[in-house]
N, CA, C and O of each residue as an XYZ file, in Angstrom:
504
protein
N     -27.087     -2.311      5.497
C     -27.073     -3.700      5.097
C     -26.099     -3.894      3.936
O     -25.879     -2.946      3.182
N     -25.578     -4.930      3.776
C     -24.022     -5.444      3.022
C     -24.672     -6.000      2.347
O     -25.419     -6.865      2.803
N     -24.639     -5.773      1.281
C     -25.400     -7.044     -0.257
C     -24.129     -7.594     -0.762
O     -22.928     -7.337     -0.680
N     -24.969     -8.534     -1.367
C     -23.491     -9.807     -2.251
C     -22.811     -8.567     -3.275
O     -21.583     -8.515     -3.207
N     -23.441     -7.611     -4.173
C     -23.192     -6.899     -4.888
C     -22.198     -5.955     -4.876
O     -21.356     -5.643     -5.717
N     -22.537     -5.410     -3.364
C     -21.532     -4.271     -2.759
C     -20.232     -5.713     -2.134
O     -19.162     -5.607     -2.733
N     -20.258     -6.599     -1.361
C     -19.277     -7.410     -1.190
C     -18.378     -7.953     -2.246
O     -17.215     -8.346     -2.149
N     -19.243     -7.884     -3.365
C     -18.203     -8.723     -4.768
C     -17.767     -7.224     -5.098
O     -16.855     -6.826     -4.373
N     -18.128     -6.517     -5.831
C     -17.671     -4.535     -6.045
C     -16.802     -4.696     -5.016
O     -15.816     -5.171     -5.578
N     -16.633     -4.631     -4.249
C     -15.541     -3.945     -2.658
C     -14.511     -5.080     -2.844
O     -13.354     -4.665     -2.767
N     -14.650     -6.613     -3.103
C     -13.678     -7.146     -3.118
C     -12.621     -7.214     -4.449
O     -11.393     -7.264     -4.378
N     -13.453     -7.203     -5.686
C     -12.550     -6.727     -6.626
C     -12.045     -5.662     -6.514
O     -10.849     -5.893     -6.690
N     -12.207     -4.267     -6.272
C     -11.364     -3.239     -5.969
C     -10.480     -3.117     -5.254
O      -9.565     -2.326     -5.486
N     -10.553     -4.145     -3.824
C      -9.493     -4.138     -3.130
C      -7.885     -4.973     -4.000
O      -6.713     -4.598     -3.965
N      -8.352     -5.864     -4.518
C      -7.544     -6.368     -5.412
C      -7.385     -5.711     -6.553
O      -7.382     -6.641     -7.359
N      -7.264     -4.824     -7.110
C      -7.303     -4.140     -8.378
C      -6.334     -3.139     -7.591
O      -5.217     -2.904     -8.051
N      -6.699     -2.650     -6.597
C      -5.923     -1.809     -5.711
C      -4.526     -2.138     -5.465
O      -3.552     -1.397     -5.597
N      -4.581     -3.961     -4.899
C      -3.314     -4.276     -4.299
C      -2.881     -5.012     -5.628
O      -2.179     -5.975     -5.319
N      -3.041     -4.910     -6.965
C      -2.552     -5.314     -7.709
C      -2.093     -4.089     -8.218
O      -0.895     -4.123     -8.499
N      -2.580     -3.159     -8.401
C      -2.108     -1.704     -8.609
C      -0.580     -1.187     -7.960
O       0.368     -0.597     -8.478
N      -0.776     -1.595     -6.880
C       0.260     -0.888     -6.184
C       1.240     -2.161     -6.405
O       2.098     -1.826     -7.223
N       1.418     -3.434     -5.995
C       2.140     -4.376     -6.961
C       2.856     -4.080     -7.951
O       4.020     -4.436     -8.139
N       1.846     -3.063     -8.984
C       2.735     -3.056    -10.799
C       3.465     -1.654     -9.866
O       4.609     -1.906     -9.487
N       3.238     -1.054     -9.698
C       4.238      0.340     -9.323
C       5.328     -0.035     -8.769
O       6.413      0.417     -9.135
N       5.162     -1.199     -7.495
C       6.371     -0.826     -6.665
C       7.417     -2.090     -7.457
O       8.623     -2.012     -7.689
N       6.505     -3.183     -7.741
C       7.306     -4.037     -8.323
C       7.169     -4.726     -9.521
O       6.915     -5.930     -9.561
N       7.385     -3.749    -10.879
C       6.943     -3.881    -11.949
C       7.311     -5.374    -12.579
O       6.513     -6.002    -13.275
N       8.812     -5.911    -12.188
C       9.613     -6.831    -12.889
C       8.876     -8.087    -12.350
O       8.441     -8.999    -13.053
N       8.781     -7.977    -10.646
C       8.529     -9.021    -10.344
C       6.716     -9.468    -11.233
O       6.219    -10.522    -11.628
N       6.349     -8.331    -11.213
C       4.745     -8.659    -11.708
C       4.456     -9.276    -13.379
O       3.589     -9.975    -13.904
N       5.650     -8.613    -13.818
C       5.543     -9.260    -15.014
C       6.161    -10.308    -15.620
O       6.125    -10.838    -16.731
N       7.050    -10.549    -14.036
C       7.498    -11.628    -14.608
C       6.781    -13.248    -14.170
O       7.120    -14.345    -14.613
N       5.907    -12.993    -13.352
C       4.893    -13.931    -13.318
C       4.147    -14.512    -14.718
O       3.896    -15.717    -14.705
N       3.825    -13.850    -15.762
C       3.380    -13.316    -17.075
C       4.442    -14.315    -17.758
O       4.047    -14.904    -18.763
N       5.708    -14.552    -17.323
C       7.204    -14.980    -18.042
C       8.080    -14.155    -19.008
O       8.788    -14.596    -19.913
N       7.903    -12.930    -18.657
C       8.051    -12.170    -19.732
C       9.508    -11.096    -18.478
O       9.413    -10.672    -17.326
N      10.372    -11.065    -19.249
C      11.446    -10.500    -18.342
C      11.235     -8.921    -18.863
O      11.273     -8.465    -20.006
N      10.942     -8.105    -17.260
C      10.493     -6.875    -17.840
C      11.709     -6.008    -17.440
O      12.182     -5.882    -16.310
N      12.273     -5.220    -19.022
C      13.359     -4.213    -19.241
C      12.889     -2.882    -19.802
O      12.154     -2.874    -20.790
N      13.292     -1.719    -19.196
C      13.127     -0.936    -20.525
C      11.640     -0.687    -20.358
O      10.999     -1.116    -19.399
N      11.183     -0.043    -21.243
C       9.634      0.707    -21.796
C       8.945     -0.408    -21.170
O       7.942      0.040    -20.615
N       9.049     -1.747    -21.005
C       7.907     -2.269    -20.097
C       7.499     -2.287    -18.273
O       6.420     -2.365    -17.685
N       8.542     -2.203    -17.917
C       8.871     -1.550    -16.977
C       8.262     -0.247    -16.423
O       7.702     -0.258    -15.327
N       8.377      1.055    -17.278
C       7.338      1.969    -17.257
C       5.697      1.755    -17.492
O       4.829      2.347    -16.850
N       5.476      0.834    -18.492
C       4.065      0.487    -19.115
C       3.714     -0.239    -17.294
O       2.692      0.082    -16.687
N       4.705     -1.145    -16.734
C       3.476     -2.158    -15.734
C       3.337     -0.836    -14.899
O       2.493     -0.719    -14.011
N       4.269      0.199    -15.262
C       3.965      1.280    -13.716
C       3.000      1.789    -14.375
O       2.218      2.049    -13.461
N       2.517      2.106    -15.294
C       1.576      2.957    -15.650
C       0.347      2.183    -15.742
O      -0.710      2.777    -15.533
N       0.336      1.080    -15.992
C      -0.970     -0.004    -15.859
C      -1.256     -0.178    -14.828
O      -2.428     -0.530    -14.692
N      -0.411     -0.046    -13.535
C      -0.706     -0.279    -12.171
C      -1.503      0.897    -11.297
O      -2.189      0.852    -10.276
N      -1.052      2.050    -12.256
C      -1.390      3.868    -11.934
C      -3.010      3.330    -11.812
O      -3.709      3.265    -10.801
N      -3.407      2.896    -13.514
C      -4.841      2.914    -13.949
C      -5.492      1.947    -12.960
O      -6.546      2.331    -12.454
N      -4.998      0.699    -12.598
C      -5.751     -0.236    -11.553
C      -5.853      0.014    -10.048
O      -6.560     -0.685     -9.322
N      -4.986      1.227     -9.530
C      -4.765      1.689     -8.560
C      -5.617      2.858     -8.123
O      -5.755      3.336     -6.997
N      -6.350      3.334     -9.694
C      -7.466      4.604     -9.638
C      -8.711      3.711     -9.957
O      -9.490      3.646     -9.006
N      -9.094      2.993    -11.094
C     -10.391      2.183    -10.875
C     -10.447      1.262     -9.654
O     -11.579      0.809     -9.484
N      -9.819      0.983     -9.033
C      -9.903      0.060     -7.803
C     -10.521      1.125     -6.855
O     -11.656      0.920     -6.425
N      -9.598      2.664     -6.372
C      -9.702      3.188     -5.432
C     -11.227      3.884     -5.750
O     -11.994      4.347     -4.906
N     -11.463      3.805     -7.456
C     -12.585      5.054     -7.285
C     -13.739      4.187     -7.001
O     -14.666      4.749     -6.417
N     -13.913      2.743     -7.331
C     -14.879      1.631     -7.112
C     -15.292      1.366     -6.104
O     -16.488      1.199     -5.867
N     -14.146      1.252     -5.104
C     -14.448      0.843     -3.067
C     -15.127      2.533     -2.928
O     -16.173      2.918     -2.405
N     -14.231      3.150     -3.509
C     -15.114      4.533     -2.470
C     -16.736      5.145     -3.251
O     -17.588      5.850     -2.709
N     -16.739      4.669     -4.433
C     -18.521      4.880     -4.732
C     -19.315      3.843     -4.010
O     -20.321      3.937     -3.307
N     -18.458      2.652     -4.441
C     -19.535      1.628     -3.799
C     -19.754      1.876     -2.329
O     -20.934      1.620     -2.087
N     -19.150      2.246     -1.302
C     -19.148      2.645      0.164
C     -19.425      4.184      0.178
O     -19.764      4.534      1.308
N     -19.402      4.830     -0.385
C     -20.138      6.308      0.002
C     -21.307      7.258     -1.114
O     -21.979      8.232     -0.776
N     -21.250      6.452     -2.795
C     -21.919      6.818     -3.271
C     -22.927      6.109     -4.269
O     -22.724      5.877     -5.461
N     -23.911      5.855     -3.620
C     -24.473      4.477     -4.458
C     -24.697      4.830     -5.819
O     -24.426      3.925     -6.608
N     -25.187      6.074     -6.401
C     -25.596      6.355     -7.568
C     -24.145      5.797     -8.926
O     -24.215      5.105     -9.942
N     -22.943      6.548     -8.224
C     -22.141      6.433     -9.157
C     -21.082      4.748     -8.726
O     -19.968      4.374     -9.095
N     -22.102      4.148     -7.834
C     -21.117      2.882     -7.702
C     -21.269      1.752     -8.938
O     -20.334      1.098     -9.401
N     -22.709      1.681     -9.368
C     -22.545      0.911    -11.002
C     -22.357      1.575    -11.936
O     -22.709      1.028    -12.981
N     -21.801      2.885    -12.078
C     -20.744      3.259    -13.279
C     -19.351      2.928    -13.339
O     -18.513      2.622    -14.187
N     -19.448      3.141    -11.887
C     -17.437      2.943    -11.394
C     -17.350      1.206    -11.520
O     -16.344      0.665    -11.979
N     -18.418      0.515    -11.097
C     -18.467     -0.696    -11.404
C     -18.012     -1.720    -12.810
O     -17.215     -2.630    -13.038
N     -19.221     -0.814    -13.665
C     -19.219     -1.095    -15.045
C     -17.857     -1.091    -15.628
O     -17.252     -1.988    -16.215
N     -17.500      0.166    -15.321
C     -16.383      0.978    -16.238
C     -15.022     -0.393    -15.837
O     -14.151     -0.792    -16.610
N     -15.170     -0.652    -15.005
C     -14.032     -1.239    -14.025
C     -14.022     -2.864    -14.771
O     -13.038     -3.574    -14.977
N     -15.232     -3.102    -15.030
C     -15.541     -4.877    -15.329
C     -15.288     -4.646    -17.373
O     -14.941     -5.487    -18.203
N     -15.642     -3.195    -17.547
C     -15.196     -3.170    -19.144
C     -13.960     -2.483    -19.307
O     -13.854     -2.011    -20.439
N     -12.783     -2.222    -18.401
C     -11.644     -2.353    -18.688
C     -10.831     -3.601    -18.322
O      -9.674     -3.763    -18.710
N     -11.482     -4.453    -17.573
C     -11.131     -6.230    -17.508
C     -11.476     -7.057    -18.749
O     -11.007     -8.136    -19.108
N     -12.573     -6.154    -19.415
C     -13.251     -7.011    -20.205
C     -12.454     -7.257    -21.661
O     -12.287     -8.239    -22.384
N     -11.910     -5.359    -21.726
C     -10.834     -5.118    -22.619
C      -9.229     -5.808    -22.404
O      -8.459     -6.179    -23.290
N      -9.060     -5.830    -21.143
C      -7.806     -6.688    -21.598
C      -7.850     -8.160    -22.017
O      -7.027     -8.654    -22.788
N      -8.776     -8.768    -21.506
C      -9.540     -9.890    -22.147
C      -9.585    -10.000    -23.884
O      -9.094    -10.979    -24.445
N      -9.994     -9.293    -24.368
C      -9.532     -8.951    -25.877
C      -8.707     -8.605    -26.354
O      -8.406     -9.038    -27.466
N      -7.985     -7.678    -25.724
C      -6.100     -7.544    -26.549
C      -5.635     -8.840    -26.021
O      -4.757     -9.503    -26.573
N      -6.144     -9.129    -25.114
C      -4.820    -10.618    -25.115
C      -5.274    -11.174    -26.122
O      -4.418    -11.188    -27.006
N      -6.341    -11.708    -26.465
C      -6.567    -12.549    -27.747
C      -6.499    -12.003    -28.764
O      -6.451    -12.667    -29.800
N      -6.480    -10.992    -28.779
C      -6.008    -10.578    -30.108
C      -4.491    -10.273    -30.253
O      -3.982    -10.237    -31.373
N      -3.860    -10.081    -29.269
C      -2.094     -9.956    -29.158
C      -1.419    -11.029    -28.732
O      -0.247    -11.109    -28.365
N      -2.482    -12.074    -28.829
C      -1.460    -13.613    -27.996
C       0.152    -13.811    -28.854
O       1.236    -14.305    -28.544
N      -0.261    -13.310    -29.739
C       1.342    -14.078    -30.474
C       2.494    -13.175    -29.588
O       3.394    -13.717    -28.946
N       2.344    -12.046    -29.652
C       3.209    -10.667    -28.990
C       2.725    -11.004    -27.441
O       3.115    -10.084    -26.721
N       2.119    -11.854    -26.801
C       2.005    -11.783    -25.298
C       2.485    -12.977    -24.885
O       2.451    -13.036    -23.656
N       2.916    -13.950    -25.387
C       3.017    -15.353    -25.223
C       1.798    -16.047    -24.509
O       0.808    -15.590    -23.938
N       2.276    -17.413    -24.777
C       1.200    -18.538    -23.834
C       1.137    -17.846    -22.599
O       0.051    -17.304    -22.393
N       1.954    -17.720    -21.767
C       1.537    -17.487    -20.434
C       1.696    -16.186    -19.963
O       2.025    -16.035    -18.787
N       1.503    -15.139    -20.744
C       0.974    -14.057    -20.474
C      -0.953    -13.863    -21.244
O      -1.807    -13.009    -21.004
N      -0.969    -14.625    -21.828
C      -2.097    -14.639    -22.363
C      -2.926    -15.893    -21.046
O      -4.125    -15.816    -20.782
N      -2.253    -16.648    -20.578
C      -3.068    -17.552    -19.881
C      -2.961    -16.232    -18.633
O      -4.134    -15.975    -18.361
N      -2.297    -15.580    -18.032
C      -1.690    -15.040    -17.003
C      -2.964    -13.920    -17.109
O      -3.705    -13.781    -16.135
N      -3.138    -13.265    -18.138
C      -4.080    -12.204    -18.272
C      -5.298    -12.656    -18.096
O      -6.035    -11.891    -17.473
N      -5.938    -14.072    -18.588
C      -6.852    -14.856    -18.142
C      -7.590    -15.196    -17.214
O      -8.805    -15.083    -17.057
N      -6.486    -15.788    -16.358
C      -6.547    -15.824    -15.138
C      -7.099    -14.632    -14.153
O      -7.942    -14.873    -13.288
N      -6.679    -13.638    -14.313
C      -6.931    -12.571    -13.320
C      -7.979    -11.724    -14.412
O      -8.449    -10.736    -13.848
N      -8.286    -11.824    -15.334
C      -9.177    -10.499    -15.806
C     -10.845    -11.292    -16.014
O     -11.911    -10.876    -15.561
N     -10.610    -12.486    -16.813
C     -11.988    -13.216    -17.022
C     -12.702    -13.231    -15.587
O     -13.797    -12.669    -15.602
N     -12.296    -13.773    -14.318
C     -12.844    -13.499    -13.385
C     -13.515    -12.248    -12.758
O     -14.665    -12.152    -12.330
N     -12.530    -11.306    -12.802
C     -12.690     -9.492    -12.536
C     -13.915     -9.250    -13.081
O     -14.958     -8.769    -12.638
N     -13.516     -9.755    -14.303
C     -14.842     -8.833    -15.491
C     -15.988     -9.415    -15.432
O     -16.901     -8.791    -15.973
N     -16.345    -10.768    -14.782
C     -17.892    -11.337    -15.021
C     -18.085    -11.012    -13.102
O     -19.098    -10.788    -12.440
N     -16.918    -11.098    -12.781
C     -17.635    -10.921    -10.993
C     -17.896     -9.120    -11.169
O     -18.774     -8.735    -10.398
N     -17.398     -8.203    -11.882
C     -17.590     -7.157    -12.145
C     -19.549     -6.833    -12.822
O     -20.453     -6.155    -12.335
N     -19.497     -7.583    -13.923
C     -20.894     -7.466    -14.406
C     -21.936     -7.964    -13.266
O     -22.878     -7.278    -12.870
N     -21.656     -9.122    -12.853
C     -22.942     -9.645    -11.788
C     -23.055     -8.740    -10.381
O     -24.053     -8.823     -9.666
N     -21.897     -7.849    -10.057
C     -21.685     -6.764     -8.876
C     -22.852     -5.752     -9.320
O     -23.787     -5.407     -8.597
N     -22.605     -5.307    -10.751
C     -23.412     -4.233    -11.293
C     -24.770     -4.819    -11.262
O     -25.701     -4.444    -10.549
N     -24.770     -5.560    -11.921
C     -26.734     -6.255    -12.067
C     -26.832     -6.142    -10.415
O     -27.503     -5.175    -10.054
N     -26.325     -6.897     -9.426
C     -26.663     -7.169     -8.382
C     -26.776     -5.260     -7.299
O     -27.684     -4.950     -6.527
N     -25.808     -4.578     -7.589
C     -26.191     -3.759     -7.181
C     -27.427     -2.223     -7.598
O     -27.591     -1.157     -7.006
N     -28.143     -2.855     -8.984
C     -28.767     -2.118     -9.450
C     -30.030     -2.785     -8.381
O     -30.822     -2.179     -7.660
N     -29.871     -4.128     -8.587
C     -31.172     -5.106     -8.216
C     -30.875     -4.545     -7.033
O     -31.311     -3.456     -7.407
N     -30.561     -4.348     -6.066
C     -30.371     -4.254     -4.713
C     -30.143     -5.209     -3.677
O     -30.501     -5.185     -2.500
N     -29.379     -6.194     -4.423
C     -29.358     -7.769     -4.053
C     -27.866     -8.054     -3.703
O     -27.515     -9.187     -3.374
């Protein structure tokens, strides 16, 4: 049986995944959504930020689908590294601009609370 819990978990990872592989293959274009023209050391950073969303994504779908015990750790861990970029942006808005700070917004505030209610919901069994 498919719970809302395991469906919200499985769907953020798939996106964490295909946003992952996004920053690798196409770092400039990704950051430049953000407005931020990426040269140089940032360029490496979206590949290496994409590495990390490309391993919490992959390790999240595959607990939540083969190991229930460790699927609300991989969960957790996953909704409190959304939760953290959520806070360096506000705390780095001046160094991120408006619309990398709205841009980070956008995609992490969602992640991170559909992340927490995945976890409650898959502890509950709901």
């Amino acid at each position: 049986m498919t719970t809302r819990g395991t469906l919200l978990a499985k769907g953020i990872a798939a996106g964490r995944v295909l946003y992952g592989i996004g920053c690798m293959a196409a770092p400039r274009t990704m950051t430049g959504t953000a407005g931020t023209p990426a040269e140089g050391s940032l360029v490496w950073m979206t590949r290496a930020f994409g590495v990390r969303d490309l391993v919490l994504g992959a390790g999240t779908f595959l607990a939540v689908t083969h190991d229930g015990e460790a699927a609300v750790r991989w969960v957790e861990l996953s909704a409190a590294a959304d939760a953290l970029d959520v806070a360096n942006a506000a705390a780095f808005h001046r160094e991120l601009g408006r619309s990398g700070v709205l841009t980070t917004f956008a995609i992490a505030v969602p992640a991170a609370l559909g992340g927490w209610l995945a976890a409650r919901d898959l502890r509950q069994g709901v």
